[in-house]
C-alpha positions in Angstrom: -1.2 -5.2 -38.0 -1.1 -4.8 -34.2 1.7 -5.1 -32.1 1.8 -7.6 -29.1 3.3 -5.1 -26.4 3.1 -6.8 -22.9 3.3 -4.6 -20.0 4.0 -6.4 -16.7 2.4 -5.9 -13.4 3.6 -3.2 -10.9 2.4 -3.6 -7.4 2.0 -0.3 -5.7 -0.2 -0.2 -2.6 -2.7 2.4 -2.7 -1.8 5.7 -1.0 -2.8 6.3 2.1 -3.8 10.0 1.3 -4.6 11.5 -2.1 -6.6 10.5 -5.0 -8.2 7.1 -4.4 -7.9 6.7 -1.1 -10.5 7.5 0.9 -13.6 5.4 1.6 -17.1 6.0 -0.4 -18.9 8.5 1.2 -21.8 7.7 3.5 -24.5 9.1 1.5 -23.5 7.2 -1.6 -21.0 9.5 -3.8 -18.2 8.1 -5.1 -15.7 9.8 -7.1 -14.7 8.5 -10.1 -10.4 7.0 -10.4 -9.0 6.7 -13.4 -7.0 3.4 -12.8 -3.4 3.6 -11.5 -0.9 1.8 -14.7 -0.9 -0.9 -11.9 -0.2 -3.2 -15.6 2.5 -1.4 -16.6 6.4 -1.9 -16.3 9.0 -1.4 -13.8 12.4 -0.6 -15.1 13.8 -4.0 -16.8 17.5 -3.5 -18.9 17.1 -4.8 -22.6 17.5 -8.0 -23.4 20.7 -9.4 -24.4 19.4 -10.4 -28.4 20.5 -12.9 -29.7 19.0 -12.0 -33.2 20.6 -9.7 -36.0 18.6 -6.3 -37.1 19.6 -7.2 -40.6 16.7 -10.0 -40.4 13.9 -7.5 -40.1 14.5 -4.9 -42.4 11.2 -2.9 -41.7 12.2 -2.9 -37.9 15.8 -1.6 -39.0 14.0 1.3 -40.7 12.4 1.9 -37.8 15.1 2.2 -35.7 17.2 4.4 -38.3 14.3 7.2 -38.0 14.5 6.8 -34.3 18.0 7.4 -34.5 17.1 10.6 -37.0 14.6 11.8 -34.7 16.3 11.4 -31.5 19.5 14.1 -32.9 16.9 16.3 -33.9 15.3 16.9 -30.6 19.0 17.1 -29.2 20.1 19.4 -31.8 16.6 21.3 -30.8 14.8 21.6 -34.1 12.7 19.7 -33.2 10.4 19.1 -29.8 8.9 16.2 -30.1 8.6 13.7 -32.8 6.6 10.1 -33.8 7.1 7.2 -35.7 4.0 5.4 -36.8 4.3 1.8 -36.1 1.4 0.1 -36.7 2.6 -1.2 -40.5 4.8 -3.6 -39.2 4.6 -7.3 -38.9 4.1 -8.8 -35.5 8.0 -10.1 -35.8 9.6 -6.7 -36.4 7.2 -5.2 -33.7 8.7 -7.6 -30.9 11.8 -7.7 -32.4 11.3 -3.6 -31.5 10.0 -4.1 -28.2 12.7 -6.1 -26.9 15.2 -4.3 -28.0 13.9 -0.9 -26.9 13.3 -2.8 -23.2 10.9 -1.2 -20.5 12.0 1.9 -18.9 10.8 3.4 -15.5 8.2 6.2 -16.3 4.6 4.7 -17.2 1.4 6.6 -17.6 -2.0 6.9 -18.4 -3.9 9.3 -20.1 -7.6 9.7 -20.5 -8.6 11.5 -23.6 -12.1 11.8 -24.3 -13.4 8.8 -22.4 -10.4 6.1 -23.8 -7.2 5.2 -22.2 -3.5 6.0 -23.5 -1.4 3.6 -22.8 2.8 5.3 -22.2 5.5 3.2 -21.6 9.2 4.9 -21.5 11.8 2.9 -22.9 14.9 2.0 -21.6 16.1 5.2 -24.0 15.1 8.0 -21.7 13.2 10.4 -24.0 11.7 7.7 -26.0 8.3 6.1 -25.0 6.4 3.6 -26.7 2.3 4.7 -27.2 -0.8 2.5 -27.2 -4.2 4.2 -28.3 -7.2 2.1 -28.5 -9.3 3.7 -31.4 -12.9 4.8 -31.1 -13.4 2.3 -34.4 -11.4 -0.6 -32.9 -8.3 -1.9 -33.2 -4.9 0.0 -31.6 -2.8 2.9 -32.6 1.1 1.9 -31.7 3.7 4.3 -31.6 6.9 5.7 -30.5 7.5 9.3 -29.6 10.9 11.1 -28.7 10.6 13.9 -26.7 10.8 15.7 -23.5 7.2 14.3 -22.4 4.9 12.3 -24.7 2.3 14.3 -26.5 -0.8 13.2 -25.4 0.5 13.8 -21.9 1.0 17.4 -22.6 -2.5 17.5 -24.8 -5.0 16.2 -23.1 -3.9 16.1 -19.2 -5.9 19.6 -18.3 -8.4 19.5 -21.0 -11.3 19.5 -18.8 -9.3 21.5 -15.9 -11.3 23.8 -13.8 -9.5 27.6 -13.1 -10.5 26.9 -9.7 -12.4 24.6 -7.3 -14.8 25.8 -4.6 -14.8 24.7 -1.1 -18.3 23.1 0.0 -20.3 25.7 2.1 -20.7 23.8 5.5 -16.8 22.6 5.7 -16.8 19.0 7.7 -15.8 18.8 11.2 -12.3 18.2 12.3 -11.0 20.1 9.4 -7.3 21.9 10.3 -6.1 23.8 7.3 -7.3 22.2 4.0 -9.0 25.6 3.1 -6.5 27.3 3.7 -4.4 25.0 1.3 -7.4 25.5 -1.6 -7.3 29.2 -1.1 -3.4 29.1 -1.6 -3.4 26.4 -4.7 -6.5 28.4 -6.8 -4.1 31.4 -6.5 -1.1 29.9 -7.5 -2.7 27.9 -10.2 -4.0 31.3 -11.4 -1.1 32.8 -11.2 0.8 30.4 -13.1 3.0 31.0 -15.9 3.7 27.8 -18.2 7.8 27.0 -17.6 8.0 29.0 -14.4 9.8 26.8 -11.3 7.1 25.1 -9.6 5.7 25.7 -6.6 5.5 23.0 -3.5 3.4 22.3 -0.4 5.1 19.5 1.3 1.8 17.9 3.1 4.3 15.7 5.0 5.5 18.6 6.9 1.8 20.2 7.8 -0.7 19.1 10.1 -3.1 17.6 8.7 -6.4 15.6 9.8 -7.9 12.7 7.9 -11.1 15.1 7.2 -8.7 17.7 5.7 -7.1 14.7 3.6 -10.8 13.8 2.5 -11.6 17.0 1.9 -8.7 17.7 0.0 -8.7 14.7 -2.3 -12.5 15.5 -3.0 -12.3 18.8 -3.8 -9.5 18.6 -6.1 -10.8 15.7 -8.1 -8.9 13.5 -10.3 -7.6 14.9 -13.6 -7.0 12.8 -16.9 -3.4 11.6 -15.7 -1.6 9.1 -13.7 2.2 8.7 -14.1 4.6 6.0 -12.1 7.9 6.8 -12.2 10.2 3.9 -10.3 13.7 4.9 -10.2 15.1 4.4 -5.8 11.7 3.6 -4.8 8.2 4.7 -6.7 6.7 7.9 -6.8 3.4 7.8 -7.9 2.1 11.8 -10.0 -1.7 12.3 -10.3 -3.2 14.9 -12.0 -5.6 17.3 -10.4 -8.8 18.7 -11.7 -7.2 22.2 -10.5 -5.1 23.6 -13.8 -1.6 22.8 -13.4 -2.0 21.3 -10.3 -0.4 17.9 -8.8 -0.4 15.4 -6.4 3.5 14.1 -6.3 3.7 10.9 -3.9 6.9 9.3 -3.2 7.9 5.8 -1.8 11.0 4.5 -0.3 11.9 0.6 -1.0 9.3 -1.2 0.9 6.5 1.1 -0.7 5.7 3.0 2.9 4.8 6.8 1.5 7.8 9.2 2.5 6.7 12.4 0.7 2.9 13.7 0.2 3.2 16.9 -1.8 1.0 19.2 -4.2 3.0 21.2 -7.0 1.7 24.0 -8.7 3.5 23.2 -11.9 3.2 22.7 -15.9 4.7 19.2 -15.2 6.7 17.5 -12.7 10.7 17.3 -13.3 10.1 13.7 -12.2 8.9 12.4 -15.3 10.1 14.4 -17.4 13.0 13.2 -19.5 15.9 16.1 -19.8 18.3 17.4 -22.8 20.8 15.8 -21.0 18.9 12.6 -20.8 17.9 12.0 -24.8 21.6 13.4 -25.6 22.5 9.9 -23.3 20.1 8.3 -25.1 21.8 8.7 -28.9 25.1 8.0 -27.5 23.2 4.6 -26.0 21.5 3.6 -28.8 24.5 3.7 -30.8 25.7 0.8 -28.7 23.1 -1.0 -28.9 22.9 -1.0 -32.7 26.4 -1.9 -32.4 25.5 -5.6 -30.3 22.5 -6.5 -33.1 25.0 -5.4 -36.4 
């Protein structure tokens, strides 16, 4: 039975720089965007509920494993885990979904051609997962865990080792080349865990042709990631291995920081030990208010 999860829209201006940004070119390419989670949530508390957990005893079970799983992954023996949800009644699955709320990390992943759908709860460390199946029909899930799997999977699949500058560079260009040269080496460099490695584009000078050229030759990788917490910052995958665009917004959604991290994945959506530890304490509370 599917569940009826409703994500709600998130306006966020395109950016002014990075992936999706720049005009089709003149002779007719046009690289291909995944979509931004532009119909995801923002961060929304849980709902005061009104209901009791004892009248949906399948959701209740639920909710004990999540409990189970949750100290596992605090008490580190476990790194991730999921919780099938798809045999539950439409009743106990939005009985779920409100009580787990909407969190403020959402992303999309692109695995072989269909979209993931990832929604953090309001439990950091927990995330709710929609996967449209090849045969029809959806997959829903919740994962615990320091990032959700498919994120970690299938976000440099099809990642290049490095990306090659066109032969005849465009004119007006400052220093993007010199920022390729510097990312291919660092992304070959790279050691998964190591501290990540940060070239603040705000503080460089930078022409729109090196911006172009930049977002072009870097492609788009399989994900996108919104993270709104004091403002939005807006993580895009590269087609460079282990390579990021990390755009942040203040309040009225003007960019603030334009950055590229050489990284496995950025600390920004990434929930922490300390986080999910928060969480079990929270969702013993919030058994507590639906005993």
């Amino acid at each position: 039975i599917k569940m009826d999860i409703q994500f709600k829209s998130l306006n966020i201006p395109v950016a002014i720089v990075g992936p999706g940004s720049q005009p089709d070119e003149e002779d007719g390419a046009v690289l291909e965007y995944m979509p931004m989670p532009h119909d995801m949530s923002v961060f929304h508390a849980p709902l005061l509920m009104d209901e009791q957990l004892s009248s949906y005893p399948d959701a209740a079970k639920v909710l004990a494993e999540l409990q189970g799983k949750l100290s596992e992954v605090v008490n580190q023996s476990a790194q991730a885990c999921s919780i099938e949800m798809t045999h539950l009644s439409a009743e106990d699955a939005t009985f779920i979904n409100r009580f787990l709320g909407e969190g403020e990390v959402s992303v999309k992943v692109r695995a072989e051609g269909q979209l993931i759908a990832i929604q953090e709860s309001v439990l950091t460390g927990v995330w709710r997962v929609t996967r449209d199946l090849a045969e029809g029909g959806r997959k829903e899930s919740i994962e615990v865990g320091y990032l959700p799997s498919a994120l970690i999977q299938e976000t440099f699949r099809t990642a290049q080792s490095a990306v090659a500058l066109p032969e005849v560079l465009p004119a007006g260009i400052i220093n993007s080349p010199a920022v390729i040269h510097e990312l291919n080496a660092r992304s070959a460099s790279y050691v998964m865990g190591q501290e990540a490695h940060t070239l603040n584009l705000s503080l460089l000078p930078q022409s729109p042709e090196d911006l172009t050229l930049l977002t072009e030759v870097l492609g788009v990788g399989e994900t996108i990631a919104l993270s709104r917490g004091y403002g939005a910052c807006r993580v895009t995958a590269t087609q460079l291995n282990h390579v990021w665009w990390v755009q942040y917004f203040n309040t009225d959604d003007r960019m603030i920081l334009n950055s590229l991290e050489v990284v496995d994945f950025p600390i920004v959506i990434q929930a922490s030990l300390e986080d999910i530890q928060d969480s079990v304490e929270r969702l013993v509370e919030m058994l507590e208010s639906v005993a």
